[in-house]
N, CA, C and O atoms as a Maestro MAE file, in Angstrom:
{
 s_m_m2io_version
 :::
 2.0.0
}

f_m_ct {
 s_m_title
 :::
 protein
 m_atom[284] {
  # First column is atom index #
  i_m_mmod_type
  r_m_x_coord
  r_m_y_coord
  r_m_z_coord
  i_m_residue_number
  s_m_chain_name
  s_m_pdb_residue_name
  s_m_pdb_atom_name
  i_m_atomic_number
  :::
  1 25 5.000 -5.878 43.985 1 A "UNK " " N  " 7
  2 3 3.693 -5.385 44.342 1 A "UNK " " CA " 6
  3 2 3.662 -4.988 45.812 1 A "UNK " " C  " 6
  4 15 3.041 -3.974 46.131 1 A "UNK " " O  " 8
  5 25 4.409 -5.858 46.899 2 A "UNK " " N  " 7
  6 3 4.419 -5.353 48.303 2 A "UNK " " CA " 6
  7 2 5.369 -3.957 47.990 2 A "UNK " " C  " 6
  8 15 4.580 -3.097 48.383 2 A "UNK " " O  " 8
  9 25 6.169 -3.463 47.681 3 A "UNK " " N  " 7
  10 3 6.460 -1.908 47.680 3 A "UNK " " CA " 6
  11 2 5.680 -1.115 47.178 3 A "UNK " " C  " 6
  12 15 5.883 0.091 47.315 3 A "UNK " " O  " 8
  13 25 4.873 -1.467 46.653 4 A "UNK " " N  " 7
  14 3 3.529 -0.496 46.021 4 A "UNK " " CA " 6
  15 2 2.675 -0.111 47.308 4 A "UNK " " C  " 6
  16 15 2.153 0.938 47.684 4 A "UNK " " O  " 8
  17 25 2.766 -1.599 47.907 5 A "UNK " " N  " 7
  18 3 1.849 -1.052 49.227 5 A "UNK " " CA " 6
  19 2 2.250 -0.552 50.415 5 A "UNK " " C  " 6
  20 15 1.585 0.054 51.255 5 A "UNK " " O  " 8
  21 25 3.569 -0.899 50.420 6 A "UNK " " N  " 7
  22 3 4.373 -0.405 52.036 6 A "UNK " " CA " 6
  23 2 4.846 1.359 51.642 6 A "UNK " " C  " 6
  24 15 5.190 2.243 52.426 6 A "UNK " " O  " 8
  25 25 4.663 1.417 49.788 7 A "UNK " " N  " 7
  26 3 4.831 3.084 49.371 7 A "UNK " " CA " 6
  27 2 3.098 3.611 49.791 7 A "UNK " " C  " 6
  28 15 2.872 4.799 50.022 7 A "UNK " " O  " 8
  29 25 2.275 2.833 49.830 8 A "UNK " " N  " 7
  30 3 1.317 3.437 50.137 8 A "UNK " " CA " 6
  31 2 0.902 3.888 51.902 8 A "UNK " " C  " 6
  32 15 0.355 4.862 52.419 8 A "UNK " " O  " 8
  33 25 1.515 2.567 52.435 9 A "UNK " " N  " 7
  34 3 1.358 2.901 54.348 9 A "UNK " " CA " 6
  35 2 2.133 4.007 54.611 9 A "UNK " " C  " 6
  36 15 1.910 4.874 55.456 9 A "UNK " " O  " 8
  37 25 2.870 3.947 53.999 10 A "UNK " " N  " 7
  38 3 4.454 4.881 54.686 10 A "UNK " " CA " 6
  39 2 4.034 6.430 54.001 10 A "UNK " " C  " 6
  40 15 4.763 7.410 54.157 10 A "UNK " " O  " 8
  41 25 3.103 6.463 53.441 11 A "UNK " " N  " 7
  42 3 2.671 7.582 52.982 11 A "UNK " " CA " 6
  43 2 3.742 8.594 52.344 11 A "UNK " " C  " 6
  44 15 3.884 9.769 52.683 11 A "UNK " " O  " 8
  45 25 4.365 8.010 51.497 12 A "UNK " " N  " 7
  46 3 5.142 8.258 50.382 12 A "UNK " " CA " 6
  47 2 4.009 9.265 49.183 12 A "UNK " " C  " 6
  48 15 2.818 9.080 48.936 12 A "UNK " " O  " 8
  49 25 4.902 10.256 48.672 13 A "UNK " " N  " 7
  50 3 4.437 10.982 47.860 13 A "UNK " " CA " 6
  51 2 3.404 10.363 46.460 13 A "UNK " " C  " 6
  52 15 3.780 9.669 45.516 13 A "UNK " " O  " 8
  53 25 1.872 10.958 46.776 14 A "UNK " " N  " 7
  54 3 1.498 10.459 45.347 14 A "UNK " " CA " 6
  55 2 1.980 10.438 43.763 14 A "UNK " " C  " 6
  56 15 1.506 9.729 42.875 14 A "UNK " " O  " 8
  57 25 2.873 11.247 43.666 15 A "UNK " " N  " 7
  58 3 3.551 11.341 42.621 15 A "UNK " " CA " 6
  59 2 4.344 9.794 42.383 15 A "UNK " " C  " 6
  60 15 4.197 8.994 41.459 15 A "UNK " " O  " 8
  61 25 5.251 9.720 43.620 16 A "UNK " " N  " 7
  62 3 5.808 8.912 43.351 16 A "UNK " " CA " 6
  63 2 4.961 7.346 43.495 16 A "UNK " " C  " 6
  64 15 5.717 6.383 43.619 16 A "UNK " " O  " 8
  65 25 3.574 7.071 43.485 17 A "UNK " " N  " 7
  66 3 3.354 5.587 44.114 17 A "UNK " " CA " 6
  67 2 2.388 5.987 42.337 17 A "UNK " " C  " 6
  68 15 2.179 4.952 41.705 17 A "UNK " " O  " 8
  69 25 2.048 6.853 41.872 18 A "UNK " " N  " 7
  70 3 1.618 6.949 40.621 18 A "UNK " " CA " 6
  71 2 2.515 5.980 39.619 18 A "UNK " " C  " 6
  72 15 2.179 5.040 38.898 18 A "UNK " " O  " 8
  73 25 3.642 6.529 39.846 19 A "UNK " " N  " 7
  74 3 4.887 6.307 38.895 19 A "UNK " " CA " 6
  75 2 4.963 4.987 38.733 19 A "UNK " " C  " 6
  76 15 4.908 4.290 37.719 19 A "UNK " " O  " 8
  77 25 5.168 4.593 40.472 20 A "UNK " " N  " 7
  78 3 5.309 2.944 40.701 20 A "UNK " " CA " 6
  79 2 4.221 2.326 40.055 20 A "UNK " " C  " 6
  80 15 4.519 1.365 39.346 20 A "UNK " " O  " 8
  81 25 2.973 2.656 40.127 21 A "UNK " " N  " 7
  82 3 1.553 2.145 39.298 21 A "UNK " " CA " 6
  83 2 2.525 1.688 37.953 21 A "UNK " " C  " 6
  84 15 2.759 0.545 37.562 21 A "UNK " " O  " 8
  85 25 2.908 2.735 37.501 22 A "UNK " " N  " 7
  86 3 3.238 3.102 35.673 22 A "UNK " " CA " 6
  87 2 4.008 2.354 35.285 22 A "UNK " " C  " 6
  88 15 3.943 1.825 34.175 22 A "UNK " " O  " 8
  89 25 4.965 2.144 36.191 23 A "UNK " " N  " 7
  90 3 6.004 0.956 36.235 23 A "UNK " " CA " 6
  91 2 5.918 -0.251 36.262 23 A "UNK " " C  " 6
  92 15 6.893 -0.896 35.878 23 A "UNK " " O  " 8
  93 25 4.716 -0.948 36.724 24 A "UNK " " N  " 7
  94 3 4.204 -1.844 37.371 24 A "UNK " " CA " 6
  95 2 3.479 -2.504 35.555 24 A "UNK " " C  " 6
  96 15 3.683 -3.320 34.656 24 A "UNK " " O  " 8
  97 25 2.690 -1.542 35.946 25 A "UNK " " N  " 7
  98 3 1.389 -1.789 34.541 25 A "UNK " " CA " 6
  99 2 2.795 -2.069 33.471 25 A "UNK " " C  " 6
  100 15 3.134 -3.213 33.169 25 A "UNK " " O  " 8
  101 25 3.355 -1.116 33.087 26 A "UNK " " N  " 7
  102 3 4.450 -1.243 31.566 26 A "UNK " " CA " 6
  103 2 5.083 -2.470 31.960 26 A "UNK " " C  " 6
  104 15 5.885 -2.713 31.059 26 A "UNK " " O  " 8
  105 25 5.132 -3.166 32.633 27 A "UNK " " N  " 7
  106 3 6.222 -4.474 32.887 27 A "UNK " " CA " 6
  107 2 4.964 -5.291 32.744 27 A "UNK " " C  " 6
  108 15 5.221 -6.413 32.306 27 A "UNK " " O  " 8
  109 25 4.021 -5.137 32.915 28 A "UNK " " N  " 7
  110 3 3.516 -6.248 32.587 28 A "UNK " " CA " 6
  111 2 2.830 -6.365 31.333 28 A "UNK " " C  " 6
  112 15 2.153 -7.333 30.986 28 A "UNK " " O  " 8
  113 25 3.089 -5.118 30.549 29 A "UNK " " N  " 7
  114 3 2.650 -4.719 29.255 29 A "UNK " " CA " 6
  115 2 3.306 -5.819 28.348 29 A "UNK " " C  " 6
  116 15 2.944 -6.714 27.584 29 A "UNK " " O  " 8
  117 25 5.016 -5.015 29.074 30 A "UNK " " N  " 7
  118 3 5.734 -5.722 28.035 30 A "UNK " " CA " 6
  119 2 5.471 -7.148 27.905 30 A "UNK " " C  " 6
  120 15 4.947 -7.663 26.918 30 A "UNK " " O  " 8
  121 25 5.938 -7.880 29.158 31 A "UNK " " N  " 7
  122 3 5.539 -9.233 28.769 31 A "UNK " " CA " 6
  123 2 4.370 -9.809 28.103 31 A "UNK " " C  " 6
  124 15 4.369 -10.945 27.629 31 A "UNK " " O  " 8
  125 25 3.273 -8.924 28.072 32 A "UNK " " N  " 7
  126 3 2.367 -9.812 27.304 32 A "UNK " " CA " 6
  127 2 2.281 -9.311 25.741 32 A "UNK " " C  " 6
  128 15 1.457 -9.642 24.889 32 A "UNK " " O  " 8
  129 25 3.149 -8.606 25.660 33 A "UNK " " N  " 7
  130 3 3.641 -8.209 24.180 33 A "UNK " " CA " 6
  131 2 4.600 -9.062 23.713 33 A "UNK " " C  " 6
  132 15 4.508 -9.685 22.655 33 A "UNK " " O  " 8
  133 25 5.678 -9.113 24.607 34 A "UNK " " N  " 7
  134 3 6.914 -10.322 24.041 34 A "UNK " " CA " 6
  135 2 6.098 -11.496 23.980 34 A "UNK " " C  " 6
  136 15 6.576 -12.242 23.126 34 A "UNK " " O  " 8
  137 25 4.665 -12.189 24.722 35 A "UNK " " N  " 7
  138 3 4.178 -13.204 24.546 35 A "UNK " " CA " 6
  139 2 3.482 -13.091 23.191 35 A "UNK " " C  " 6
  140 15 3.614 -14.112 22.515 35 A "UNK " " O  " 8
  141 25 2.914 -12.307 22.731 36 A "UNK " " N  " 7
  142 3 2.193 -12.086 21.773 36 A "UNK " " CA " 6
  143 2 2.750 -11.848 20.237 36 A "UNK " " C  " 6
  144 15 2.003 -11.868 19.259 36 A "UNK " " O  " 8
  145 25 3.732 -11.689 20.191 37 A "UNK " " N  " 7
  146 3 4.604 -10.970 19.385 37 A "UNK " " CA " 6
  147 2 4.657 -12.110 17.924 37 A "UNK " " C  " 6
  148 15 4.065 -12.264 16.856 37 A "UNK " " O  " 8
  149 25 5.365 -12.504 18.422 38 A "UNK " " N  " 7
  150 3 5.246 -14.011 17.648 38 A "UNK " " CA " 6
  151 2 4.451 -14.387 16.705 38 A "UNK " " C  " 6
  152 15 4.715 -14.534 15.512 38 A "UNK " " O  " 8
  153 25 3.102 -14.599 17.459 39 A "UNK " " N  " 7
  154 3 2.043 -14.950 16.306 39 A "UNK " " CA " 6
  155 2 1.115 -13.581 15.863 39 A "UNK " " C  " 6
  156 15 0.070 -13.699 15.223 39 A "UNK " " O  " 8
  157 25 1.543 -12.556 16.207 40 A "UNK " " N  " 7
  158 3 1.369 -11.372 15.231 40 A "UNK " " CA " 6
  159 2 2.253 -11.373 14.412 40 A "UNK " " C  " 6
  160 15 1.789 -11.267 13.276 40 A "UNK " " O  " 8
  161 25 3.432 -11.451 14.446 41 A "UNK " " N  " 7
  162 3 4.671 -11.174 13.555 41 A "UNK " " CA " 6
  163 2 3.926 -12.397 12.158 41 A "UNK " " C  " 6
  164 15 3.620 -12.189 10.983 41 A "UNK " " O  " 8
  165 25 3.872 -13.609 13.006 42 A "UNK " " N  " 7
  166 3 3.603 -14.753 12.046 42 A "UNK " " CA " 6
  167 2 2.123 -14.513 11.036 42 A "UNK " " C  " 6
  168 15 1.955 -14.947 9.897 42 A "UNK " " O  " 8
  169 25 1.333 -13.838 11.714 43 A "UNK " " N  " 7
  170 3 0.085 -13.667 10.887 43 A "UNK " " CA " 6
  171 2 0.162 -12.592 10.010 43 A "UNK " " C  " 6
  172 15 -0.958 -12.300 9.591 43 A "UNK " " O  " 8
  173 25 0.839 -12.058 9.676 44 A "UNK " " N  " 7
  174 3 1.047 -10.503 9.158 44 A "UNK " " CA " 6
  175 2 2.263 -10.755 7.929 44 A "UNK " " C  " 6
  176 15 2.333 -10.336 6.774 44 A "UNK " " O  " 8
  177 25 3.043 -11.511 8.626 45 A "UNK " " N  " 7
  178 3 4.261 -11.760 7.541 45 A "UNK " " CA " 6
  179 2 4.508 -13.346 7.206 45 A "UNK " " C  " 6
  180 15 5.554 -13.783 6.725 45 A "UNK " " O  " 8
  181 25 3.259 -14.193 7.576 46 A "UNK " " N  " 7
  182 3 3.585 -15.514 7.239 46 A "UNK " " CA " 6
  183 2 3.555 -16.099 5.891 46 A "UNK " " C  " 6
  184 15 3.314 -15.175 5.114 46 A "UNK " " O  " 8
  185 25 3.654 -16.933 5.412 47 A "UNK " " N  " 7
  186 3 3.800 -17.711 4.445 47 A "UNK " " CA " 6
  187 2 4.495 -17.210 3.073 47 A "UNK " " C  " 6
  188 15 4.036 -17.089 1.937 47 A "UNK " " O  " 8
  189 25 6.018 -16.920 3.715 48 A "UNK " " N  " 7
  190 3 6.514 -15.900 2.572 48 A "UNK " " CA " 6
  191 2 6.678 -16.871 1.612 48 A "UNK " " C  " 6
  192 15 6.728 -16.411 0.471 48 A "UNK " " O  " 8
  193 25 6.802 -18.369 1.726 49 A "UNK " " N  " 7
  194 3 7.229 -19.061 0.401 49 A "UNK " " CA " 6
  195 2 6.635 -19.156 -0.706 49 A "UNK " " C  " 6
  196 15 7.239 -19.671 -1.647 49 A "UNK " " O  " 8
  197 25 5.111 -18.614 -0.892 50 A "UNK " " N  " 7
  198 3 4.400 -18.042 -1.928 50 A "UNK " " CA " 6
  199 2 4.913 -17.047 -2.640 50 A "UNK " " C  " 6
  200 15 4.787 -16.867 -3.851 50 A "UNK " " O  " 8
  201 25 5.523 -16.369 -1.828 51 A "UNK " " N  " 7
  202 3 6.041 -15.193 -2.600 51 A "UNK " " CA " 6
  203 2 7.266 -15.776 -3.320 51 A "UNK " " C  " 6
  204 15 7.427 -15.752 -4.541 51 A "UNK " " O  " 8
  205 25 8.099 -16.294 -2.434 52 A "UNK " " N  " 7
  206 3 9.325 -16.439 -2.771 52 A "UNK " " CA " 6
  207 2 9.188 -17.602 -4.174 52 A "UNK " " C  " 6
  208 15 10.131 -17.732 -4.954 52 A "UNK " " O  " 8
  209 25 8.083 -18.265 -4.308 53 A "UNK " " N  " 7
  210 3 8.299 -19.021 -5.235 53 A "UNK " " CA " 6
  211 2 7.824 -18.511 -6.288 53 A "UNK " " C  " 6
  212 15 8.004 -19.029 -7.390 53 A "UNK " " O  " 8
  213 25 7.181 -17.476 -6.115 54 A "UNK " " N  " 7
  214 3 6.627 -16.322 -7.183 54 A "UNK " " CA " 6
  215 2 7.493 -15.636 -7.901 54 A "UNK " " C  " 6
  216 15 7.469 -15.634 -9.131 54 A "UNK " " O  " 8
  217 25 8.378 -14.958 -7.159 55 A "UNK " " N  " 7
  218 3 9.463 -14.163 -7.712 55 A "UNK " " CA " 6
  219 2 10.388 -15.621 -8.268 55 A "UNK " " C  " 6
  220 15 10.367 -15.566 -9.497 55 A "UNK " " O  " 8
  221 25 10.668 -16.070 -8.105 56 A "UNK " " N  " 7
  222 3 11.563 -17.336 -8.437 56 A "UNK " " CA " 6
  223 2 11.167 -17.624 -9.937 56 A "UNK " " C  " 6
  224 15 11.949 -17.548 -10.884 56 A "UNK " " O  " 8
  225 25 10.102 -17.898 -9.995 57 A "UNK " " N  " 7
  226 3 9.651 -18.679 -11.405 57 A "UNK " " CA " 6
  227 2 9.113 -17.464 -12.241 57 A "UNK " " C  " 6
  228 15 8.974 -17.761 -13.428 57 A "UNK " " O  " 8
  229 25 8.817 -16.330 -11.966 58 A "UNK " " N  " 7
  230 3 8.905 -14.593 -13.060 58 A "UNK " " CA " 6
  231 2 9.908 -14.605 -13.317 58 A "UNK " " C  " 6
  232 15 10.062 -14.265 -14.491 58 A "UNK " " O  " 8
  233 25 11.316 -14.969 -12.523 59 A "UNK " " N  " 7
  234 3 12.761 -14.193 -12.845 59 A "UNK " " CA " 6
  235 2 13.152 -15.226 -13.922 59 A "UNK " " C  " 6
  236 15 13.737 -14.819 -14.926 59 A "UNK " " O  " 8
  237 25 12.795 -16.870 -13.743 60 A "UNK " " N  " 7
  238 3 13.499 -17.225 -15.281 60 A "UNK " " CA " 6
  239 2 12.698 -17.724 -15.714 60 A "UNK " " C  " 6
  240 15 12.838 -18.927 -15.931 60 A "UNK " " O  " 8
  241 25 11.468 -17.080 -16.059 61 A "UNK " " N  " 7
  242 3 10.650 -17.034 -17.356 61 A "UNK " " CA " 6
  243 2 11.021 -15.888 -17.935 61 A "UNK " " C  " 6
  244 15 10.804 -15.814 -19.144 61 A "UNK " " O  " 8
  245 25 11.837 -14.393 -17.072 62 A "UNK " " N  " 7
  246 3 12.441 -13.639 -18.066 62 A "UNK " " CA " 6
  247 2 13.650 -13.898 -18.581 62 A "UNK " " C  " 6
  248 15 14.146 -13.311 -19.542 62 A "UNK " " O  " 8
  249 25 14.295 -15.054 -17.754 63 A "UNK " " N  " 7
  250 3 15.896 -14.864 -18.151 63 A "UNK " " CA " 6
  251 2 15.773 -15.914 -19.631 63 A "UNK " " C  " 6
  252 15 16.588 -15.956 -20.552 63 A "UNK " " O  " 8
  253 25 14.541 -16.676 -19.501 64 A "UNK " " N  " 7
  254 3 14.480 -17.882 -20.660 64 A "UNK " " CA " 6
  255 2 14.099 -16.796 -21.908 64 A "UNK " " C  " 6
  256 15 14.746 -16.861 -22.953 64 A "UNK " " O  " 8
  257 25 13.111 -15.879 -21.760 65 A "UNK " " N  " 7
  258 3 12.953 -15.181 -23.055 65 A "UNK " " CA " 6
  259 2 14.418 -14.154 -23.739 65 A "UNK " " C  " 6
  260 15 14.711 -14.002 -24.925 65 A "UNK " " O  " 8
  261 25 15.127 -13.577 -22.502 66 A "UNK " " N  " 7
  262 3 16.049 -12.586 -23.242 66 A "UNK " " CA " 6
  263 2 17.072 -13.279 -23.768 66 A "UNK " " C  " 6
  264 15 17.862 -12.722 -24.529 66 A "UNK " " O  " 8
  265 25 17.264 -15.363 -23.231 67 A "UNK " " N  " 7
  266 3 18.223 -16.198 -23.751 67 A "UNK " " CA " 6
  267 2 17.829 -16.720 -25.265 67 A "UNK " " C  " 6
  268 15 18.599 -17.371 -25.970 67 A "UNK " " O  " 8
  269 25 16.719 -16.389 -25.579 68 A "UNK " " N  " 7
  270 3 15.465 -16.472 -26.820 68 A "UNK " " CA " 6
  271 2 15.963 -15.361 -27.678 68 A "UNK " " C  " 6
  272 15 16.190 -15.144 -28.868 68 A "UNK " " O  " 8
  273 25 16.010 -14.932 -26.855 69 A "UNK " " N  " 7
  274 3 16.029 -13.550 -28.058 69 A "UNK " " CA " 6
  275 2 17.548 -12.851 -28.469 69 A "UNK " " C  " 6
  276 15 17.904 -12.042 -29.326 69 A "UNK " " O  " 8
  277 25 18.286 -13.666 -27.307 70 A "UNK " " N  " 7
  278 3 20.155 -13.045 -28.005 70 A "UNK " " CA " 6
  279 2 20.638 -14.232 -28.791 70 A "UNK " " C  " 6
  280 15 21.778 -14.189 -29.253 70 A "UNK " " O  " 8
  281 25 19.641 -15.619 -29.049 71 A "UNK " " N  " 7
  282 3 20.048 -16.553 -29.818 71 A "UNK " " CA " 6
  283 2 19.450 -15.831 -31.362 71 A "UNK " " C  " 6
  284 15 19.629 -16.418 -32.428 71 A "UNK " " O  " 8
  :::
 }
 m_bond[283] {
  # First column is bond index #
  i_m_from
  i_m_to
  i_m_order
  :::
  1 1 2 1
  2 2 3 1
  3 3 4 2
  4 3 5 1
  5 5 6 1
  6 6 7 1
  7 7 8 2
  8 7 9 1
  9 9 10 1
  10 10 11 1
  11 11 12 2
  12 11 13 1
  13 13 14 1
  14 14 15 1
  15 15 16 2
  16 15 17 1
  17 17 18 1
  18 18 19 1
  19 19 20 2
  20 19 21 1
  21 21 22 1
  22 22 23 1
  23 23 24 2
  24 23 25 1
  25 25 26 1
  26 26 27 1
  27 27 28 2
  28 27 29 1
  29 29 30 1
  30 30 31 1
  31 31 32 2
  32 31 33 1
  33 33 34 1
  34 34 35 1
  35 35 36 2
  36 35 37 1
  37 37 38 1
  38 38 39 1
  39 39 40 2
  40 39 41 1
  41 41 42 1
  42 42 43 1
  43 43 44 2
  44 43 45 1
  45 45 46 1
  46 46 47 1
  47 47 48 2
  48 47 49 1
  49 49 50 1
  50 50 51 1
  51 51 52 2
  52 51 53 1
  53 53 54 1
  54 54 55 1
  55 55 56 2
  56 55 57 1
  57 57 58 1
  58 58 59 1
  59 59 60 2
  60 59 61 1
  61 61 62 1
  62 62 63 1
  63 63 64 2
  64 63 65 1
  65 65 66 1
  66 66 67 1
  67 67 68 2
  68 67 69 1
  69 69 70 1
  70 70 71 1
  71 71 72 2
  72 71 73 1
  73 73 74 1
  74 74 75 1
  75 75 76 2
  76 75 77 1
  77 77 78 1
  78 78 79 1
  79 79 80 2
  80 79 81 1
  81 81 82 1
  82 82 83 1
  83 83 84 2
  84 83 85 1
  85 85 86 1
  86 86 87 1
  87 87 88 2
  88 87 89 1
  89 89 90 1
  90 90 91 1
  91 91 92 2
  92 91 93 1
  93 93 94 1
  94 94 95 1
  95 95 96 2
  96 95 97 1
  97 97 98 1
  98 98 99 1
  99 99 100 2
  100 99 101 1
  101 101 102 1
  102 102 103 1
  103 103 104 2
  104 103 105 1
  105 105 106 1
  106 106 107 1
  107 107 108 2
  108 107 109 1
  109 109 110 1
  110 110 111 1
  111 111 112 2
  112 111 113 1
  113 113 114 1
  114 114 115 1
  115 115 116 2
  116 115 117 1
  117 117 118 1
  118 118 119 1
  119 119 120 2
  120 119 121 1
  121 121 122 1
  122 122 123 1
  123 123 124 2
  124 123 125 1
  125 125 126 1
  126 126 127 1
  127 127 128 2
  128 127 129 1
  129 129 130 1
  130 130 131 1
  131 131 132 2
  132 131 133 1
  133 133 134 1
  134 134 135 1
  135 135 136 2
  136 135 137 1
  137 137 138 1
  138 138 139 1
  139 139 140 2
  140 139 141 1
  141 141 142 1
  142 142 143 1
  143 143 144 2
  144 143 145 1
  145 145 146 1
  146 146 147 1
  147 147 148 2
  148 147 149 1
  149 149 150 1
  150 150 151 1
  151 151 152 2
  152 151 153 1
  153 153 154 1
  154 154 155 1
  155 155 156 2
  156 155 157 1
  157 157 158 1
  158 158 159 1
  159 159 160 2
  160 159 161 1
  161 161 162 1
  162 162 163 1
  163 163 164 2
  164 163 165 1
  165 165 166 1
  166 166 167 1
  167 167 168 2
  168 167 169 1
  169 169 170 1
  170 170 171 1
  171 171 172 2
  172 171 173 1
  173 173 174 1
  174 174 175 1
  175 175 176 2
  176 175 177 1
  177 177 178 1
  178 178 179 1
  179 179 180 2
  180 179 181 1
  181 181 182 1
  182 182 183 1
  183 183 184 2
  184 183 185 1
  185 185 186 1
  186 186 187 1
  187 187 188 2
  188 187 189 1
  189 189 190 1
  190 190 191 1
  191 191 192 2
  192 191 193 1
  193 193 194 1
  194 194 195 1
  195 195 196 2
  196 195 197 1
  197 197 198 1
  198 198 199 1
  199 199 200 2
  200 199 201 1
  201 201 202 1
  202 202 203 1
  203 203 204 2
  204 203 205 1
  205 205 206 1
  206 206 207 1
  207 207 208 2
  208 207 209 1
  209 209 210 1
  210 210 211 1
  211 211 212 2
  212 211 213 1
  213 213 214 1
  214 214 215 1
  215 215 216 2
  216 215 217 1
  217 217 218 1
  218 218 219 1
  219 219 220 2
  220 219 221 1
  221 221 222 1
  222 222 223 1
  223 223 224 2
  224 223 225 1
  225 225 226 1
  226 226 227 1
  227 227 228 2
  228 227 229 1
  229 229 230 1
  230 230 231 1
  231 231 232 2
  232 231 233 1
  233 233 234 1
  234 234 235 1
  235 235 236 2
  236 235 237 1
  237 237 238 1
  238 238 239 1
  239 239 240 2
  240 239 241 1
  241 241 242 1
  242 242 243 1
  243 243 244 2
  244 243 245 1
  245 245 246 1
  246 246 247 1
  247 247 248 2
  248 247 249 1
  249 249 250 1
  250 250 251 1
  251 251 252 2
  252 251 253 1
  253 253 254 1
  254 254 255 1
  255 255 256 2
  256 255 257 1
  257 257 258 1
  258 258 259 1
  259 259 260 2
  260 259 261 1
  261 261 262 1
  262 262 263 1
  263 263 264 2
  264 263 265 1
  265 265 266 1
  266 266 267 1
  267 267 268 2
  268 267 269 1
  269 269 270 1
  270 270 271 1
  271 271 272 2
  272 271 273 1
  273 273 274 1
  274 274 275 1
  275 275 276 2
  276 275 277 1
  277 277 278 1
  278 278 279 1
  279 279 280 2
  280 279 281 1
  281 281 282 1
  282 282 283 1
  283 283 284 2
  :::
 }
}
């Protein structure tokens, strides 16, 4: 953050103390995305073992009928 401001005394090109802004802001984007990430990931894709126990107990209630039916 002090080169943001010693780009601002030294009267460095607005283009470039823009940029530094842009740079500044996205780094701190990211981190509060990598902080966040997590329990979005978790709320969106959590509790797969419902599923998984779903597909589990469809697959051999079919495998029990087609073992039914080649007897």
């Amino acid at each position: 953050m002090d080169d943001l401001i010693d780009m601002m005394v030294s009267n460095e090109s607005p283009a470039d103390i823009s940029d530094r802004i842009k740079e500044i802001l996205m780094a701190k984007s990211a981190e509060n995305i990598e902080i966040i990430r997590p329990v979005v990931a978790s709320s969106m894709f959590g509790e797969p073992e419902t599923e998984e126990e779903y597909d589990e107990t469809s697959y051999e209630d079919e495998s029990e009928d087609h073992e039914e039916d080649a007897e």
